[in-house]
DRENTORKOL-3810 file (N, C-alpha, C; in nm, 4 decimals):
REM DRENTORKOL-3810
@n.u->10.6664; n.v->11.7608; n.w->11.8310; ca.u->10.6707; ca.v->11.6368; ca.w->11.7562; c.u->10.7829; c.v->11.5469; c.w->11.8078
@n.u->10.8608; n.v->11.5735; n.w->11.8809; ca.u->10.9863; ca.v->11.5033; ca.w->11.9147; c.u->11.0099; c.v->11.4612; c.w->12.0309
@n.u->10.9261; n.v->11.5424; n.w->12.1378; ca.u->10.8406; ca.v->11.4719; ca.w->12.2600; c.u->10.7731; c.v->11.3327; c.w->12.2030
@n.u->10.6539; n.v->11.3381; n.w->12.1209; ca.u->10.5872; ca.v->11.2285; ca.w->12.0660; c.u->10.6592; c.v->11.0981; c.w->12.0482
@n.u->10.8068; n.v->11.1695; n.w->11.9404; ca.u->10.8300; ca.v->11.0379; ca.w->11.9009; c.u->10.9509; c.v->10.9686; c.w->12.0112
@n.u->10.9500; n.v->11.0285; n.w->12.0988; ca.u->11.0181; ca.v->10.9925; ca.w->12.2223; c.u->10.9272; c.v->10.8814; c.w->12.3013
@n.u->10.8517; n.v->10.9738; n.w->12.3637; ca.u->10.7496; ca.v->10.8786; ca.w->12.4224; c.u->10.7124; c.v->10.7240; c.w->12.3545
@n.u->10.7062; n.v->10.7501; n.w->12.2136; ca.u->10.6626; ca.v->10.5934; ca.w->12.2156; c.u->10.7987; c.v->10.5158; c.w->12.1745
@n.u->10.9270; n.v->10.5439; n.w->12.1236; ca.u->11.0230; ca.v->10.5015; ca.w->12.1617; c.u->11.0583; c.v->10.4543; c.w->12.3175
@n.u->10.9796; n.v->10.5165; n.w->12.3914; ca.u->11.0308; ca.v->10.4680; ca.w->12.5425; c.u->10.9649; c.v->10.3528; c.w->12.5601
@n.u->10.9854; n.v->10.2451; n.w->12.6842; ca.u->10.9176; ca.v->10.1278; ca.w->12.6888; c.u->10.7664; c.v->10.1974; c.w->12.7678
@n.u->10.7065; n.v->10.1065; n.w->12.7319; ca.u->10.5350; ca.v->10.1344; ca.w->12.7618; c.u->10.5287; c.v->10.0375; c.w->12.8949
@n.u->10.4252; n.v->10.0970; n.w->12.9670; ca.u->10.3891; ca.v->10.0030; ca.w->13.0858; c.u->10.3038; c.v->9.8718; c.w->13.0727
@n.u->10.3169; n.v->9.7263; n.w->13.1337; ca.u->10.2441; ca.v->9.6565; ca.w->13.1154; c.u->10.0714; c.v->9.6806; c.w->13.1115
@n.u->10.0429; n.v->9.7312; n.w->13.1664; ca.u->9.9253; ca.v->9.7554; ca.w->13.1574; c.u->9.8283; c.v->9.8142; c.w->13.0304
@n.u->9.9325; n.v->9.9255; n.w->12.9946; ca.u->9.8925; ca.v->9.9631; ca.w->12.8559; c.u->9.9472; c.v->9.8732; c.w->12.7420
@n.u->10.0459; n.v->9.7887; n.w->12.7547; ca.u->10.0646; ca.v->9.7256; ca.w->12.6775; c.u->9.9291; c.v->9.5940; c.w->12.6724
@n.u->9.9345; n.v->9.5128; n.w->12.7581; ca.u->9.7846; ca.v->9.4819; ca.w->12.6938; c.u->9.6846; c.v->9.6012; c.w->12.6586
@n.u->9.5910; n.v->9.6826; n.w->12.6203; ca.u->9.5391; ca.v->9.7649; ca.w->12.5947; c.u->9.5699; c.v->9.7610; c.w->12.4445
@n.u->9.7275; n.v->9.8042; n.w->12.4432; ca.u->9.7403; ca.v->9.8047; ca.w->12.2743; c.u->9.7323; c.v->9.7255; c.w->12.2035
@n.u->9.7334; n.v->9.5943; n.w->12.2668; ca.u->9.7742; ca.v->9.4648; ca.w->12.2233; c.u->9.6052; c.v->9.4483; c.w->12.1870
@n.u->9.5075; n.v->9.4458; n.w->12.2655; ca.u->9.3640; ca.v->9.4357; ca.w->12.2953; c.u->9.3058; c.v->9.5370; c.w->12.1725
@n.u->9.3746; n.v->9.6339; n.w->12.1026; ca.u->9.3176; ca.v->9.7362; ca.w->12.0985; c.u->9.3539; c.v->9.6464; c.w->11.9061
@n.u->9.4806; n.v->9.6056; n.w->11.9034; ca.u->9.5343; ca.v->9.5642; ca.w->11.7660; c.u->9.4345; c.v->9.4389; c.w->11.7603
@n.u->9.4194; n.v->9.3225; n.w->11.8383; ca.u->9.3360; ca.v->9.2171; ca.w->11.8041; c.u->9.1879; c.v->9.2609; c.w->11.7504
@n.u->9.1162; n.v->9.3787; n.w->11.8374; ca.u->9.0374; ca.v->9.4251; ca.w->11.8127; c.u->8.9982; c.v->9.5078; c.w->11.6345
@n.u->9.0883; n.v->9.5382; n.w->11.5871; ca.u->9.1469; ca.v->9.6028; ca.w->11.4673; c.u->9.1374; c.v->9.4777; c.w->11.3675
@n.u->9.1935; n.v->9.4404; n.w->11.4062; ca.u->9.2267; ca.v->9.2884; ca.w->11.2929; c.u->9.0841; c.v->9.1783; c.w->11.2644
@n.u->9.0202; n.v->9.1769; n.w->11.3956; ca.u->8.9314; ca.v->9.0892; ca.w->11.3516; c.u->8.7799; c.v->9.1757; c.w->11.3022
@n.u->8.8409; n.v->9.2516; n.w->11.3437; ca.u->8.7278; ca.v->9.3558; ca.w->11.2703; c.u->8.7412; c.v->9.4080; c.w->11.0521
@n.u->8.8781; n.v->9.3511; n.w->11.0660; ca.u->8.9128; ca.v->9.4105; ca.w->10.9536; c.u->8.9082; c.v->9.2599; c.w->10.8784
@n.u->8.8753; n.v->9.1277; n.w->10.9390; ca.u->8.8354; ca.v->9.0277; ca.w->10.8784; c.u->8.7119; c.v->9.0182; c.w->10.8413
@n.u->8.6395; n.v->9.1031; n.w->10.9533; ca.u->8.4492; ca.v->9.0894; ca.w->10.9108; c.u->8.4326; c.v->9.1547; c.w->10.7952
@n.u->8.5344; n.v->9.2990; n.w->10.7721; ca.u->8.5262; ca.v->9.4070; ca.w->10.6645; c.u->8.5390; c.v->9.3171; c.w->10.5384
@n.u->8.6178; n.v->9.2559; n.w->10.5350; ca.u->8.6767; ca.v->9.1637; ca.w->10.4290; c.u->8.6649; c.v->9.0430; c.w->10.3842
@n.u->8.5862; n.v->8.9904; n.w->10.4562; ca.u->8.5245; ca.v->8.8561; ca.w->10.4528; c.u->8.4321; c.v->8.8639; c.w->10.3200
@n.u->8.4325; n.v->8.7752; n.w->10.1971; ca.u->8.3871; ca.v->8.7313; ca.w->10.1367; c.u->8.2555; c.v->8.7027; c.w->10.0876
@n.u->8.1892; n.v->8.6817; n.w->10.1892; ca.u->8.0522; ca.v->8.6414; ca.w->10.2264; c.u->7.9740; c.v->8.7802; c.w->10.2452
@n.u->7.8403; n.v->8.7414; n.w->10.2035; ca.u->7.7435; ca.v->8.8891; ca.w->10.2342; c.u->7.7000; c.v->8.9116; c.w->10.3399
@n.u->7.7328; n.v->8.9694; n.w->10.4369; ca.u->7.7036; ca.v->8.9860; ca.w->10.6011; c.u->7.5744; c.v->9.0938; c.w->10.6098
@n.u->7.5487; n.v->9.1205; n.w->10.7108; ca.u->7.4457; ca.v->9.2445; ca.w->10.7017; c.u->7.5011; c.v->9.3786; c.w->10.7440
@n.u->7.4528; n.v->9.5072; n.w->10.7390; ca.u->7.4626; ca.v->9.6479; ca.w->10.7231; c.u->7.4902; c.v->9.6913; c.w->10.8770
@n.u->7.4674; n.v->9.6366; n.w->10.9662; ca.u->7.4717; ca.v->9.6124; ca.w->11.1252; c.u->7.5878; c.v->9.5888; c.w->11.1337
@n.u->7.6560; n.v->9.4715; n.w->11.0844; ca.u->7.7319; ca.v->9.4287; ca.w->11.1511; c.u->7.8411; c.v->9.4836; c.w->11.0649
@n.u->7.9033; n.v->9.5163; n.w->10.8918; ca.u->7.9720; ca.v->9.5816; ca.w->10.8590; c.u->7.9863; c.v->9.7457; c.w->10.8991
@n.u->7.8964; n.v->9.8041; n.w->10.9805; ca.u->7.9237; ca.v->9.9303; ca.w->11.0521; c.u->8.0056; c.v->9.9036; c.w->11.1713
@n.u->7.9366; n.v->9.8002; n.w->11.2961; ca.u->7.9498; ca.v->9.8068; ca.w->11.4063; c.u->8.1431; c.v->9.7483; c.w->11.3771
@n.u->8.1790; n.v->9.6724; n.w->11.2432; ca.u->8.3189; ca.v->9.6246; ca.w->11.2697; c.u->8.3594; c.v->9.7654; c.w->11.1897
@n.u->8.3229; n.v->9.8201; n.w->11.1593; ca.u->8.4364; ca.v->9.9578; ca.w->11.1149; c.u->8.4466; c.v->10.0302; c.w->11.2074
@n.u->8.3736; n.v->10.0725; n.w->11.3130; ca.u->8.2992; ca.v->10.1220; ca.w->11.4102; c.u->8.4533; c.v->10.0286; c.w->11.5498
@n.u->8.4610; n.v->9.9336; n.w->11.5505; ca.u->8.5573; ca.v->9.8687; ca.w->11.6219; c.u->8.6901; c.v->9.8313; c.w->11.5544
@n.u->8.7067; n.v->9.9004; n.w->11.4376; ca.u->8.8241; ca.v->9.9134; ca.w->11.4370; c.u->8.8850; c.v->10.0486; c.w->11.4177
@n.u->8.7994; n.v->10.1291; n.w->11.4190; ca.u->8.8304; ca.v->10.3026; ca.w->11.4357; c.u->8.8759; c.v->10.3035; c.w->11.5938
@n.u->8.7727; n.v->10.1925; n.w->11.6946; ca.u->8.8234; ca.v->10.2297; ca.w->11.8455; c.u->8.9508; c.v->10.1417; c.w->11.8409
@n.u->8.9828; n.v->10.0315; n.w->11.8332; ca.u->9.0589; ca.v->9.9490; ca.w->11.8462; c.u->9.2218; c.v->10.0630; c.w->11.7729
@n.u->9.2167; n.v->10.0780; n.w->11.6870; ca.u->9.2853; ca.v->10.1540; ca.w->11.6476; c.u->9.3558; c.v->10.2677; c.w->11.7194
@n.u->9.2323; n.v->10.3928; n.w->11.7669; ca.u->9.3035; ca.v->10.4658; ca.w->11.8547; c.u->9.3092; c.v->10.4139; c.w->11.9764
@n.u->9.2537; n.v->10.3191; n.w->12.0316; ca.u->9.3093; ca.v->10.2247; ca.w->12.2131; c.u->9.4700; c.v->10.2414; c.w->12.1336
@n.u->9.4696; n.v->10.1576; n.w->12.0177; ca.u->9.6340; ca.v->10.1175; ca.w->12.0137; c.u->9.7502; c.v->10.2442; c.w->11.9916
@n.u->9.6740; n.v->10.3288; n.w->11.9987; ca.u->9.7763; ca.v->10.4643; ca.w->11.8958; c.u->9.8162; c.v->10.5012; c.w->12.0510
@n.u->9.7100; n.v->10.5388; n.w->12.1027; ca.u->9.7043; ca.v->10.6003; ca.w->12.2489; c.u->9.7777; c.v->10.5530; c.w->12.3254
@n.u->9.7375; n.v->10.3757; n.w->12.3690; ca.u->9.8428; ca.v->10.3642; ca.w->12.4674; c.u->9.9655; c.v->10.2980; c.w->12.4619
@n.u->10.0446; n.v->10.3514; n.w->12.3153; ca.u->10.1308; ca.v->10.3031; ca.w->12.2628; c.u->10.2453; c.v->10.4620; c.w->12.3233
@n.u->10.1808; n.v->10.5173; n.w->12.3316; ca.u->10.2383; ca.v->10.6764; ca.w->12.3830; c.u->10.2918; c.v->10.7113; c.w->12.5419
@n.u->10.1917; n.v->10.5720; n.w->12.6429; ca.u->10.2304; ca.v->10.5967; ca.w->12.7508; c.u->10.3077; c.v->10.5830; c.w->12.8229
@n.u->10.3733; n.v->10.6184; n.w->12.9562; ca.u->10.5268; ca.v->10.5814; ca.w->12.9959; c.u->10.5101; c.v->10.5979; c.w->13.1346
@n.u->10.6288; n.v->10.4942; n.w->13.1705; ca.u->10.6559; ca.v->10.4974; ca.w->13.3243; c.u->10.6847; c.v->10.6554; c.w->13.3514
@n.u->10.6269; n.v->10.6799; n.w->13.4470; ca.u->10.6690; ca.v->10.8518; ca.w->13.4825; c.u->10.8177; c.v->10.8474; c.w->13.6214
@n.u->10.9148; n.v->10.9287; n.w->13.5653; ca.u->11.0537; ca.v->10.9155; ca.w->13.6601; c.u->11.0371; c.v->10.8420; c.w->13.7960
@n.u->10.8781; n.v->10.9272; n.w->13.8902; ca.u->10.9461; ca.v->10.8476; ca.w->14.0411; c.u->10.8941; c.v->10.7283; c.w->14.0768
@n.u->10.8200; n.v->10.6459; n.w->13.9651; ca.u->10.8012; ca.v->10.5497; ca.w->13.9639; c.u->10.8274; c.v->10.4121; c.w->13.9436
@n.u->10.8514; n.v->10.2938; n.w->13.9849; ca.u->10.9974; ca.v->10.1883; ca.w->13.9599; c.u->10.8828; c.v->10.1514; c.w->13.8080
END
């Protein structure tokens, strides 16, 4: 557990940082369709829970990753 919370204390690489970033927008506007007001259809309130379960772990995941030592 202390490996874990190391790793994402460390700085993350650009690359995965968009990813997480991609992964949180993805989360959010999905969690606007969830919540939106209006009566949508059964399609499309799956497919946004459905994208924010992925969006979610994109962001968990590559919030964990790290420059490895012999690399600048």
């Amino acid at each position: 557990m202390k490996n874990i919370i190391q790793r994402v204390q460390e700085p993350t690489p650009r690359f995965f940082r968009k990813i997480r970033n991609a992964g949180l927008l993805l989360t959010a506007v999905s969690g606007a369709v969830l919540t939106a007001p209006v009566t949508l259809p059964a399609v499309l309130i799956t497919a946004a829970g459905y994208l924010a379960l992925a969006g979610a772990i994109a962001s968990a995941i590559s919030q964990t990753a790290v420059n490895s030592e012999g690399q600048p």
